[in-house]
KOLLO-461427 format. One record per atom (N, C-alpha, C): x, y, z; residue number from 1; residue in three letters. Coordinates in steps of 0.001 Angstrom, whole numbers, always signed. Each point is the difference from the previous one (the first is absolute). Layout:
% residues N
        c1        c2        c3   num   residuo
         X         Y         Z   NUM       ALA
...
END
This chain:
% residues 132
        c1        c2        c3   num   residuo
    -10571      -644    -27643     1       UNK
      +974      +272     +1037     1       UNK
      -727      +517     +1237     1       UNK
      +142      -428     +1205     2       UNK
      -655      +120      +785     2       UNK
      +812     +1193     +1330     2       UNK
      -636      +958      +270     3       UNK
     +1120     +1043      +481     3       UNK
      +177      -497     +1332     3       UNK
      +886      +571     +1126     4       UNK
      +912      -657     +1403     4       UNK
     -1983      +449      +778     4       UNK
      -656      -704      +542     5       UNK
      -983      +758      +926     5       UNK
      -137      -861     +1324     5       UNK
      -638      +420      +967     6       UNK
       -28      -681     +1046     6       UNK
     -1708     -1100      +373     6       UNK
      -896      +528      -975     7       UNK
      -933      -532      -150     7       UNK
      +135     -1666       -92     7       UNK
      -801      -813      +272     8       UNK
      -294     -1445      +300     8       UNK
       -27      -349     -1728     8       UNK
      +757     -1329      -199     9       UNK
       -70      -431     -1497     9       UNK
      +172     -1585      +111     9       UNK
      -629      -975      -737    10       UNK
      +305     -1389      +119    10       UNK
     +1492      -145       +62    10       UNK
      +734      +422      -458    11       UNK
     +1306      -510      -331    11       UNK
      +358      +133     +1697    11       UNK
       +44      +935      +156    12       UNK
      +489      +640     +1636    12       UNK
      -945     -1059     +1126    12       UNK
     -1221      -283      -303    13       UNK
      -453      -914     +1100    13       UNK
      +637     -1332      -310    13       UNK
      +375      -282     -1018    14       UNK
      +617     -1526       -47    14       UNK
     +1399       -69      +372    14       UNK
      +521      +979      -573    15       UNK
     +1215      -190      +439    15       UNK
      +723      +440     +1917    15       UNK
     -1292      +563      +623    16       UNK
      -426        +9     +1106    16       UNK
      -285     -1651     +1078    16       UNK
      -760      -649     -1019    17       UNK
      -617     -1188      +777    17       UNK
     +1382      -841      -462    17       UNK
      +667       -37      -797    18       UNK
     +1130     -1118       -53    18       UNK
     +1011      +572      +851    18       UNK
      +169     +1599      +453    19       UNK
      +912      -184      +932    19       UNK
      -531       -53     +1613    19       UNK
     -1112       +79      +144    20       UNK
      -726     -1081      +880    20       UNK
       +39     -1146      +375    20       UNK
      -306     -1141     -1170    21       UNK
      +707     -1020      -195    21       UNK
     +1136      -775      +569    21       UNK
      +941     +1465      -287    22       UNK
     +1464      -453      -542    22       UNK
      +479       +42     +1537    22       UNK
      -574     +1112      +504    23       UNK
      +581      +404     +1480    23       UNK
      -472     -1363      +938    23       UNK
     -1291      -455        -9    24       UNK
      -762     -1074      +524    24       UNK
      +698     -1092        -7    24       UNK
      +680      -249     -1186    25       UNK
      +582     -1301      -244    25       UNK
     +1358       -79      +690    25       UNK
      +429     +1541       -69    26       UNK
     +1805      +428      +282    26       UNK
      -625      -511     +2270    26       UNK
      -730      +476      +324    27       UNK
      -844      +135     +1245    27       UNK
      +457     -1339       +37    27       UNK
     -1185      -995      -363    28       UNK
       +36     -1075      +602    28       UNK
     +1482     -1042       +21    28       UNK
      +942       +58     -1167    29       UNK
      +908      -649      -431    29       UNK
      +941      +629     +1490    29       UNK
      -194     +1319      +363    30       UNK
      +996      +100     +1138    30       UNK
      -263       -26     +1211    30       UNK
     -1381      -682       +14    31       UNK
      -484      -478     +1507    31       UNK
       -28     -1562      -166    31       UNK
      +486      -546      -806    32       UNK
      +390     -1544      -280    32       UNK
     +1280      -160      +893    32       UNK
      +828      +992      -694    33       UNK
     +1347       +33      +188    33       UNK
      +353      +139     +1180    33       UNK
      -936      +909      +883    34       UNK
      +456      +436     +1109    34       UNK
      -168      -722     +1154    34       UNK
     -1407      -974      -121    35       UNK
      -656      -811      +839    35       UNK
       +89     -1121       +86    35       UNK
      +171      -396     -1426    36       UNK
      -198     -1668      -110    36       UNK
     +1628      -577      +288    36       UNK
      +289      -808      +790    37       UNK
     +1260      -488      +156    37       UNK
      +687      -696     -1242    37       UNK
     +1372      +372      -288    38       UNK
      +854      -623      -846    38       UNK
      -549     -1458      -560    38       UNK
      +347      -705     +1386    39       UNK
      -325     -1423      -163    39       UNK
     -1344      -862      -909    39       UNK
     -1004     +1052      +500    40       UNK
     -1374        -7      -688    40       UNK
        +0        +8     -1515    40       UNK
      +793     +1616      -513    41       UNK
      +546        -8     -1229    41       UNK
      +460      -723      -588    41       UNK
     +1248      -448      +517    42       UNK
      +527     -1158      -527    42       UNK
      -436     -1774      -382    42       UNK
      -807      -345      +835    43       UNK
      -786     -1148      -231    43       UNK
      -801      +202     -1426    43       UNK
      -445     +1083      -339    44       UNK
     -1129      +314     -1083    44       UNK
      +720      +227     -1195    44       UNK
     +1441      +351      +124    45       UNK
      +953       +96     -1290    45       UNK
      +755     +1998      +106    45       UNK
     -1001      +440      +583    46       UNK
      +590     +1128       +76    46       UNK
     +1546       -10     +1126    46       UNK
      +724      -101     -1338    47       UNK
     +1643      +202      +428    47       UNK
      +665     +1299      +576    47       UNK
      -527      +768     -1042    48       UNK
     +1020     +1074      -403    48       UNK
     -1181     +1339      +635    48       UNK
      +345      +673     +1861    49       UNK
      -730     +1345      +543    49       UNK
     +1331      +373      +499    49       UNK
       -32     +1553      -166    50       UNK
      +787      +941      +785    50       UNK
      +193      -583     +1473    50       UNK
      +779      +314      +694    51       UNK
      +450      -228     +1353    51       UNK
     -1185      +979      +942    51       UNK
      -578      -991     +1002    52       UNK
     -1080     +1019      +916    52       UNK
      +820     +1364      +536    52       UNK
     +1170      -128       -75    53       UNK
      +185     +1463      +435    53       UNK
      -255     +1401      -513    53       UNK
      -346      -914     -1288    54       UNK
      -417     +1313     -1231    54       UNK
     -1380      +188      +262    54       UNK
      -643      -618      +582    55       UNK
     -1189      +437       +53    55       UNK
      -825     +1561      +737    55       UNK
     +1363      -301     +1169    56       UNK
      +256     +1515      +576    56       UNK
      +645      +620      -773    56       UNK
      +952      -161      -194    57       UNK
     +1037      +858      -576    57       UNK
      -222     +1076      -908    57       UNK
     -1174      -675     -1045    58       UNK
       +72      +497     -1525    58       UNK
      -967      +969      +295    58       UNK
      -870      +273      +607    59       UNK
     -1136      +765      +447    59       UNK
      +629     +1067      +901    59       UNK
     +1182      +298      +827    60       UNK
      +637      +655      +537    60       UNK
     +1076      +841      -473    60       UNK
      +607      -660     -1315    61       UNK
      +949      +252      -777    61       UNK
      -735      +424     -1058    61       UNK
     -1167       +59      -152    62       UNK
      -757      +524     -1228    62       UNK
      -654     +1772      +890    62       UNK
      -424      -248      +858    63       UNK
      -368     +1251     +1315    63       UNK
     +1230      +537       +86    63       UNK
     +1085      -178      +519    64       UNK
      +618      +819      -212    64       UNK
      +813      +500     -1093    64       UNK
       -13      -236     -1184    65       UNK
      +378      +479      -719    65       UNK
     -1380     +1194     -1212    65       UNK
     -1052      -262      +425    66       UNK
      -791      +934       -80    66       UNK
       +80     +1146      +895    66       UNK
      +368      -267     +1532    67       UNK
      +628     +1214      +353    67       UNK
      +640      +968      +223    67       UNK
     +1279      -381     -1051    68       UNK
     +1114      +275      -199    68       UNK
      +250      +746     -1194    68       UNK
     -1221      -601     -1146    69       UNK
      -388      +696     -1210    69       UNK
      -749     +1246      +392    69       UNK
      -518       +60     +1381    70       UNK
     -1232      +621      +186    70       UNK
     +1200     +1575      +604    70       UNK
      +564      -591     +1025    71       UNK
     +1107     +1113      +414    71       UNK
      +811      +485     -1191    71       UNK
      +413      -325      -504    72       UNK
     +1031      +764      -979    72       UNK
      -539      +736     -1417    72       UNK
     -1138      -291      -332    73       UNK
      -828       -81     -1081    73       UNK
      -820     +1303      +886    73       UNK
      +187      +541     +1400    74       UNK
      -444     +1029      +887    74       UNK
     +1534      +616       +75    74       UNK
      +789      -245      +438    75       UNK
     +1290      +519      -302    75       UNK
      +147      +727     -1312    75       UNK
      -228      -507      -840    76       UNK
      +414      +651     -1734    76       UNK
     -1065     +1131      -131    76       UNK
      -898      -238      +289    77       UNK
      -874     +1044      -276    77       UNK
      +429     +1115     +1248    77       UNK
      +148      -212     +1011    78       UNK
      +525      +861      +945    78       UNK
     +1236      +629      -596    78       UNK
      +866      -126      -303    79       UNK
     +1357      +456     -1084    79       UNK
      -605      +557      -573    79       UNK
      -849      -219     -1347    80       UNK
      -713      +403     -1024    80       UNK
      -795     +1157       -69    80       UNK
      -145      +526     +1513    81       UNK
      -886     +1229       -50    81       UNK
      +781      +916       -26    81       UNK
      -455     +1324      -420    82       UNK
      +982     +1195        +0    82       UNK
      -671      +606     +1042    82       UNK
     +1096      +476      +536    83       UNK
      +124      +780     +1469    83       UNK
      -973     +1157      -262    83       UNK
      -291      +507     +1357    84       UNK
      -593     +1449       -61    84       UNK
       -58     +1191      -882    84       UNK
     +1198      +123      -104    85       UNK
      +799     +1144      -117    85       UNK
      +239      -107     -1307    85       UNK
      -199     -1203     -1070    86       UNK
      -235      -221     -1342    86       UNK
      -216      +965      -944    86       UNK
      +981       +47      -864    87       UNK
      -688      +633     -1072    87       UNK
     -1486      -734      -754    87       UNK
      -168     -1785      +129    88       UNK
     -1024      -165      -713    88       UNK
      -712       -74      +412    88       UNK
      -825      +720     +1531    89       UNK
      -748      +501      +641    89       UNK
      -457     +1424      -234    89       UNK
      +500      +763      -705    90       UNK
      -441     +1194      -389    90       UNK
     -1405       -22      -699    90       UNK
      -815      +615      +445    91       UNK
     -1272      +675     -1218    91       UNK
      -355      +719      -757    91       UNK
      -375       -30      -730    92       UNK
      -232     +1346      -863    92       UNK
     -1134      +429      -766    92       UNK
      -639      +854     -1107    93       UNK
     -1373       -67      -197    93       UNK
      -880     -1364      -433    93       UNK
     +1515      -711      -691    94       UNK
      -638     -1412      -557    94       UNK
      -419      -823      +284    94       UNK
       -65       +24     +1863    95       UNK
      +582     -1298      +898    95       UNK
     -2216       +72      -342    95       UNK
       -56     -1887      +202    96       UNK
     -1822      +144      +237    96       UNK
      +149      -929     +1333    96       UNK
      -550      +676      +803    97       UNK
      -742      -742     +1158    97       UNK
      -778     -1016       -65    97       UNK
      +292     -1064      +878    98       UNK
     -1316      -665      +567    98       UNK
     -1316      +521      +419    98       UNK
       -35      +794      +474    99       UNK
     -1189      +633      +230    99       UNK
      -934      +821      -435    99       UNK
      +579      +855     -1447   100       UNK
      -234      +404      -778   100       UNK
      -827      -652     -1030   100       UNK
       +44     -1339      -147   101       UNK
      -797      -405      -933   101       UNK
      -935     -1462      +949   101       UNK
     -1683      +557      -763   102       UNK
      -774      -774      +707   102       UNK
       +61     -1658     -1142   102       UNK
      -606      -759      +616   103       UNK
      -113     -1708      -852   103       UNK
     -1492      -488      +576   103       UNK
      -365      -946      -327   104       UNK
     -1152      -495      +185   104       UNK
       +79     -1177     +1082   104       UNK
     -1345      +152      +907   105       UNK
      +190      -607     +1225   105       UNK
      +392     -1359      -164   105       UNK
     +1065      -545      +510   106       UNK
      +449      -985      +182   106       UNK
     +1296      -667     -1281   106       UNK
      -102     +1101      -501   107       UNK
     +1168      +193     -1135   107       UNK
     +1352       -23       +10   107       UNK
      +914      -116      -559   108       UNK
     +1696      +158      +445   108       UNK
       -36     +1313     -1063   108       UNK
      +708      +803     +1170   109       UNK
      +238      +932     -1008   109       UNK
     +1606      +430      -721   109       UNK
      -124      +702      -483   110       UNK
     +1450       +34     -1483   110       UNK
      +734      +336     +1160   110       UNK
     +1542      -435     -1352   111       UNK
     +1247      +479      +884   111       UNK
      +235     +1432       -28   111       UNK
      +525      +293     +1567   112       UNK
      +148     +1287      -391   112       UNK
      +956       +17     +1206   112       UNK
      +840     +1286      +340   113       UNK
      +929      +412      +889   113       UNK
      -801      -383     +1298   113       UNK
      +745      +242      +886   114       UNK
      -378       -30     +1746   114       UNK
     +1248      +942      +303   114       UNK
      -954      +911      +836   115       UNK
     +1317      +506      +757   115       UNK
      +617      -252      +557   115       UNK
     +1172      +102     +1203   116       UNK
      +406      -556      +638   116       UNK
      -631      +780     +1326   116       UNK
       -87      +666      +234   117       UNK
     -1342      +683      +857   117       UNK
     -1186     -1021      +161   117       UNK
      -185      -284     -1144   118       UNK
     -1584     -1043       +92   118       UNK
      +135     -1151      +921   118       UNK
      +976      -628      -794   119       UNK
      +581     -1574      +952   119       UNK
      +663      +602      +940   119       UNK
      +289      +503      +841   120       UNK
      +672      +555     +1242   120       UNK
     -1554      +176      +916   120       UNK
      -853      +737      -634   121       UNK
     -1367      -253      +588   121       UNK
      -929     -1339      +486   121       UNK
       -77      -464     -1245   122       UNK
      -298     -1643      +180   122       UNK
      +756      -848      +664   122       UNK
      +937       -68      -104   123       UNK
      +489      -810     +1107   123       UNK
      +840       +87     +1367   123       UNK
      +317     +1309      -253   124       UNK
      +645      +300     +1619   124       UNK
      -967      +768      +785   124       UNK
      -793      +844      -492   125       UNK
     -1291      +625      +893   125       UNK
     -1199      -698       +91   125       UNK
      -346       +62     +1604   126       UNK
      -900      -773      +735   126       UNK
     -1365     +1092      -852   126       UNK
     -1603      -888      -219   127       UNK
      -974      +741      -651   127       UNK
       +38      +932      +784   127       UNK
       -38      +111      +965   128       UNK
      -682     +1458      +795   128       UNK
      +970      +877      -323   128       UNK
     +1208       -97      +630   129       UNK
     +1170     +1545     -1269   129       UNK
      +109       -50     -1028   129       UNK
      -813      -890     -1071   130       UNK
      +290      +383     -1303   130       UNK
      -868     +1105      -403   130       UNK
     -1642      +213     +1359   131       UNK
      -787      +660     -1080   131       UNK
      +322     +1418      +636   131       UNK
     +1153      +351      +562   132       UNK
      +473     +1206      -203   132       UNK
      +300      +795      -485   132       UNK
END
């Protein structure tokens, strides 16, 4: 049994190069579609392509609906936070810091609390007032 890791493994490079492949092939089949005129198609037997309007379309209608996943999927989590004034913002002797525990250079280190102090630092204070 082989455990979840992020390290390089044959299985992962192959199944890498076929969706290489796969994308290459998906690539060229929709620069056929987009370029080569109907008529052309049709002489050769190819009957049956989407309407050129899809050619825009589907790439626009695919964009925006990634951005739409992207807003609300930012929305929910915006809902999802507890306010300031939270009880599940409280600390207590148990709480462990980020900063409290060292990891090895270039390491991810364990889960652990963040204050809300911390991220209020990181991202709303400019470096120079943070090292106040």
């Amino acid at each position: 049994m082989m455990e979840n890791s992020p390290s390089p493994v044959p299985e992962r490079g192959i199944y890498g190069f076929v969706m290489f492949l796969g994308s290459e092939f998906a690539f060229f089949f929709y620069c056929v579609w987009a370029f080569v005129p109907e008529e052309w198609l049709h002489s050769i037997g190819l009957t049956y392509w989407p309407q050129k309007y899809w050619v825009l379309a589907a790439p626009i209608y695919f964009l925006v609906g990634i951005v739409l996943f992207v807003v609300v999927l930012f929305g929910v989590n915006l809902n999802n936070t507890a306010p300031l004034d939270s009880i599940d913002n409280i600390t207590d002797e148990y709480t462990q810091s980020q900063k409290t525990e060292t990891f090895e250079k270039g390491g991810v280190p364990r889960q652990k609390d963040v204050s809300i102090s911390e991220v209020n630092k990181v991202f709303y204070l400019s470096p120079s007032s943070a090292s106040r």
